[in-house]
N, C-alpha and C positions, 0 to 999 in steps of 0.2 A: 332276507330282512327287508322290509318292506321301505325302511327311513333310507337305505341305500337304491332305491329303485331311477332315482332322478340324477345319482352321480354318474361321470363319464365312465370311460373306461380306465381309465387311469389312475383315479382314484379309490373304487369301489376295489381292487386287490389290495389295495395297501389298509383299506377300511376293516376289511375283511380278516386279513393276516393278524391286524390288533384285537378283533374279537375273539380268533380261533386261541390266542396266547393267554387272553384274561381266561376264558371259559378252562383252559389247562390247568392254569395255576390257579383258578377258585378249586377244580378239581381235585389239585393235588393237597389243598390243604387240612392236615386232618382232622379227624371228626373229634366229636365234645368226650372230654374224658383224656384226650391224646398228649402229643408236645406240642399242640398248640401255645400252650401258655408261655413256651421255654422262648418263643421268638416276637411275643406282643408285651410291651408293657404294663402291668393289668394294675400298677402299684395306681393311688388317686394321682399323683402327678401326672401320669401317662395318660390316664382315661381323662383330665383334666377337671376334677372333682374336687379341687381343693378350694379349701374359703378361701372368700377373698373379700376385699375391702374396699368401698368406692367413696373420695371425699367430695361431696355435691357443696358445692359453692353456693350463698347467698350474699346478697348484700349486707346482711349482718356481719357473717364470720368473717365477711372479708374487710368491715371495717374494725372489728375485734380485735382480727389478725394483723394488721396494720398498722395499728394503733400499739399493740404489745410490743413487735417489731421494734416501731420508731421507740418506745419508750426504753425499752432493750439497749438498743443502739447509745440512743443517747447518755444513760446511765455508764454506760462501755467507754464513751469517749470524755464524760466527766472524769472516771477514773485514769484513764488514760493519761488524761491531760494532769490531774494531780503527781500521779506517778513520774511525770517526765520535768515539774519544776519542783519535784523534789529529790531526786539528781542536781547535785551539786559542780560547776564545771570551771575550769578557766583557761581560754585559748589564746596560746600567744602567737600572732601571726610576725612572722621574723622576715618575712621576703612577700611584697604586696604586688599583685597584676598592677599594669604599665593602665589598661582600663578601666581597673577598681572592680571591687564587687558586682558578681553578674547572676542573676538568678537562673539560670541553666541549671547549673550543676549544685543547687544548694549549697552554697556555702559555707553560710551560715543556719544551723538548726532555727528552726522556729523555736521561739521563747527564750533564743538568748539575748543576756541583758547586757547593756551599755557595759556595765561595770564587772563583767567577768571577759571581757575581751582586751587584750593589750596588744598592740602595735609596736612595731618597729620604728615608729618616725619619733612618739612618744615616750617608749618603754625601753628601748635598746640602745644601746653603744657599744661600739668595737671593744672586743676584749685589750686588742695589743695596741689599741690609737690609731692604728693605717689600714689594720688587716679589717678587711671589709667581710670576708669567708668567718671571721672568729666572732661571736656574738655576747655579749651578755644583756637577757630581760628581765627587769625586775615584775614583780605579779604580786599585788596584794591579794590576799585571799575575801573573796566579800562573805563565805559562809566557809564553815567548819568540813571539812570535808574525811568521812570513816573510810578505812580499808578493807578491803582490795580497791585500791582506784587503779583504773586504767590510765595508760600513757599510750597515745594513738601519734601518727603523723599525717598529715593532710598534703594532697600536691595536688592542684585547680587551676585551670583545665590541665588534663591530664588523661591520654583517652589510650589506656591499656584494652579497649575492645575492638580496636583496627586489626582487619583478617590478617595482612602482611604482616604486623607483630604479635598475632599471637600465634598464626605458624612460624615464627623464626626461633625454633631450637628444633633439636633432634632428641627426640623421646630415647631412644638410645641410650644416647651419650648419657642423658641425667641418671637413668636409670644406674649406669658404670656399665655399660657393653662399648666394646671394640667396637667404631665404626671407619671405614672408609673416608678418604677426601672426596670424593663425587659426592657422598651423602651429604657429608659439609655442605658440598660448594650447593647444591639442591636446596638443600632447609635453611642454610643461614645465609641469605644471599649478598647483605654487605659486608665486604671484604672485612672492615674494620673490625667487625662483628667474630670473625672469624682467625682472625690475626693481628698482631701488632709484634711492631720491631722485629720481625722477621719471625718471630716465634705464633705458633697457634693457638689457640683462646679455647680452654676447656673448661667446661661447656661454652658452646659458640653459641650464639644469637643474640638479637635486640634484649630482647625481655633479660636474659642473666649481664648481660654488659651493661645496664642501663639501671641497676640496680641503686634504688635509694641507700645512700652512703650519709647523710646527715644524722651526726652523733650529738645527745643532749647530756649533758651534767644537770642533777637540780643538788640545790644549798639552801638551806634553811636559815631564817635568821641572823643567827648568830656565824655564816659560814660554814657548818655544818652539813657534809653532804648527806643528801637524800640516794638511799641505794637504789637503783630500776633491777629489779628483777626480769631477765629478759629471756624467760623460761614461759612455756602456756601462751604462743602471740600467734600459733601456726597450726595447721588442722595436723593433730597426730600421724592423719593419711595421705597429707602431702609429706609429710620429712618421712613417713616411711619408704615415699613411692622412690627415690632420689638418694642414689647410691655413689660412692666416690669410684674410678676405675680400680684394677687389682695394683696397678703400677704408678697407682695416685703418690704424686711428690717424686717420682723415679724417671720418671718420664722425661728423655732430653728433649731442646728446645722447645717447652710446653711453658706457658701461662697460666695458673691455677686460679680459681675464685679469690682465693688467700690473699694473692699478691695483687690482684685489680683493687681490692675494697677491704684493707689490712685492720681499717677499724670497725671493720661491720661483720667479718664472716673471719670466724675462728680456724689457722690451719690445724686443728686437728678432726675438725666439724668439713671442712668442705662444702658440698652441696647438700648435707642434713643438716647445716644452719636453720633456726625458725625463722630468722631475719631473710635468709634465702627463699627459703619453700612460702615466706608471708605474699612474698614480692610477686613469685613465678605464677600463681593464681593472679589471675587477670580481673580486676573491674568491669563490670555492668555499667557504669553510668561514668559521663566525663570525667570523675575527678579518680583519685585515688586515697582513702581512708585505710590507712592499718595500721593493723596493734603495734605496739614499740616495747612496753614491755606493763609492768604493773609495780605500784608503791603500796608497799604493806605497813605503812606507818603512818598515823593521825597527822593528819592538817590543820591546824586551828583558825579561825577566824582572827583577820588581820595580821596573820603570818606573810611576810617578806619572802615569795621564795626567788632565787636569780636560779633561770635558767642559762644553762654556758652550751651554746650551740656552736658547734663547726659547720659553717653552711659549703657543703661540698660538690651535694647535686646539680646538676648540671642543670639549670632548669631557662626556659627562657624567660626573658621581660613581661611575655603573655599571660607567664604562670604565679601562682601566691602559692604559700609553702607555711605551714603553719606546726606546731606541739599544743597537744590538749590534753589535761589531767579531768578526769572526771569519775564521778562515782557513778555506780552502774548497780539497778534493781531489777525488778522483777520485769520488768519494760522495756530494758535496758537502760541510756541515759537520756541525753537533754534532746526532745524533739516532738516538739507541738503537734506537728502536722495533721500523726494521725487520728491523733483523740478529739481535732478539730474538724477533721472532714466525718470522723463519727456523729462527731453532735451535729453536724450540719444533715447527715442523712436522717438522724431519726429524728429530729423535728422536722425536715420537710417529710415524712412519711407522719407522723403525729397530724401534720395541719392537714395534709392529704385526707386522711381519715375521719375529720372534723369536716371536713369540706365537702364528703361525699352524706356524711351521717345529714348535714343540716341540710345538701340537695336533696334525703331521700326523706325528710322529715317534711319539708316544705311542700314536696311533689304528693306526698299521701297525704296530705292537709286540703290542697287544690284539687285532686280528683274528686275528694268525699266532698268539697264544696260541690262543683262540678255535677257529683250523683245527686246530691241534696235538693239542689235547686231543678235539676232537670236539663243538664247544658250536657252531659256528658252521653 
């Protein structure tokens, strides 16, 4: 080969070697009519024959498209925004931060109003005179509120996404498998967490020991309680995942869920409590928001309800601690936010589109000047 006359020695066998192997294997492949077909893809995808579609951009379609966009958008977070003050709510905050409201952790939803918010310095007094833990808040209602209304509890700041607690259990154990004290001592690493009074904490770790224990009564009016259904507050696949041991309740010197949080978690429920399984899922964001349970019976405008709380949780000075009753739609409930960053995107995408139509209106005006007169 002539193109190989100029390489060394070193080169020109290994050059060589790779021509004598193609020239084979063109060789060997057979001829037309054969199984060539059985090892080439001949379908249009293979031979790459298939249509196809290319979208060429102008400055029209792309103020067209921008314009549609923003009007899109903004139409989106109108409704949005309707949808969420028409959720009906009212939150009684019974234990206030030592710092007062902080916008970190959202607090307060956007778009709520003065008068669905009730306060403990305001609205509450000791149920028994001294007992500081025992609550009752009065709530007038400002609008009518239909059933299913949710009942949520709130705890801010509250930061269930720290790595040291949310490894502190033993997948295990929740499960109801046997495990070892070395496993213990590995996953749940404060003692306390793991024991008390000489007996051992089943299930052991931060996140089941630390379990929100703050129980609410509602009363209507007239003294008449309001029932909480406290059924549907936990994902089906959490209380499934979470099994009691085979020798749950048999077990000597053992501590049970039961007996730490007697008004929260049912001894015959265990760790398939939904007040349990709500808890053990951990929070994304500083605070803590979960269901508590749901009222299936009308609220009416200017209804009295006394909430009766036992405030139990252990919470610090740091933290506010609150009960919300609210109605829930297609949006869910009460929260501005996002129907207000929508309208905020599609009119700056709307004026974007206006702003480039009248630079290119302007700019084709001034060239045609420009050609006309002879300047261009």
């Amino acid at each position: 080969h002539e193109e190989h006359e100029g390489m060394d020695d070193l080169t020109r066998p290994f050059i060589a070697s790779h021509d004598i192997e193609a020239e084979q294997s063109y060789a060997s492949m057979p001829e037309q009519g054969g199984n060539f077909a059985k090892h080439v893809d001949t379908s249009p995808y293979g031979q790459q024959e298939l249509p196809c579609w290319r979208v060429r951009t102008t400055p029209q379609l792309t103020m067209k498209t921008t314009c549609v966009c923003g009007l899109v958008l903004l139409l989106m977070g109108l409704l949005l925004r309707d949808y969420s003050r028409d959720a009906a709510q009212v939150r009684v905050i019974y234990q206030k931060a030592a710092q007062g409201q902080t916008a970190l952790v959202s607090e307060m939803p956007w778009g709520t109003l003065d008068n669905e918010v009730f306060d403990r310095l305001r609205n509450c007094r000791p149920t028994g005179g001294t007992d500081e833990g025992s609550l009752t808040c009065n709530a007038t209602l400002p609008r009518s509120m239909t059933p299913p209304l949710l009942v949520y509890y709130g705890v801010w700041p509250f930061y269930q996404n720290i790595v040291s607690y949310i490894k502190s259990e033993v997948s295990k154990e929740l499960m109801g498998k046997e495990v070892d004290k070395s496993e213990r001592e590995a996953k749940c690493l404060e003692k306390q967490s793991r024991e008390r009074d000489g007996k051992q904490i089943v299930p052991c770790g931060t996140k089941a020991t630390t379990l929100f224990n703050d129980t609410l009564e509602l009363a209507d009016t007239n003294g008449n309680p309001i029932k909480i259904r406290k059924k549907g507050v936990a994902w089906p696949s959490d209380v499934r995942r979470y099994n009691n041991p085979a020798d749950y309740q048999k077990r000597e010197n053992t501590t049970w869920l039961y007996e730490l949080f007697p008004n929260v978690v049912n001894q015959d429920e265990g760790v398939k409590s939904e007040a349990f399984a709500a808890w053990m899922r951990p929070s994304a964001l500083g605070r803590v928001w979960n269901h508590y349970g749901w009222v299936d019976e009308k609220l009416n405008k200017g209804d009295n309800i006394s909430f009766k709380i036992e405030s139990s949780f252990n919470a610090t000075v740091e933290s506010s601690k609150m009960f919300v009753i609210t109605e829930r739609n297609l949006c869910g409930g009460r929260h501005d936010e996002l129907g207000k960053m929508l309208m905020a995107v599609g009119f700056s995408c709307t004026i974007l589109a206006f702003i480039v139509c009248l630079t290119r209106t302007f700019g084709e005006v001034f060239q045609f000047s420009n050609r006309r007169f002879g300047n261009g």
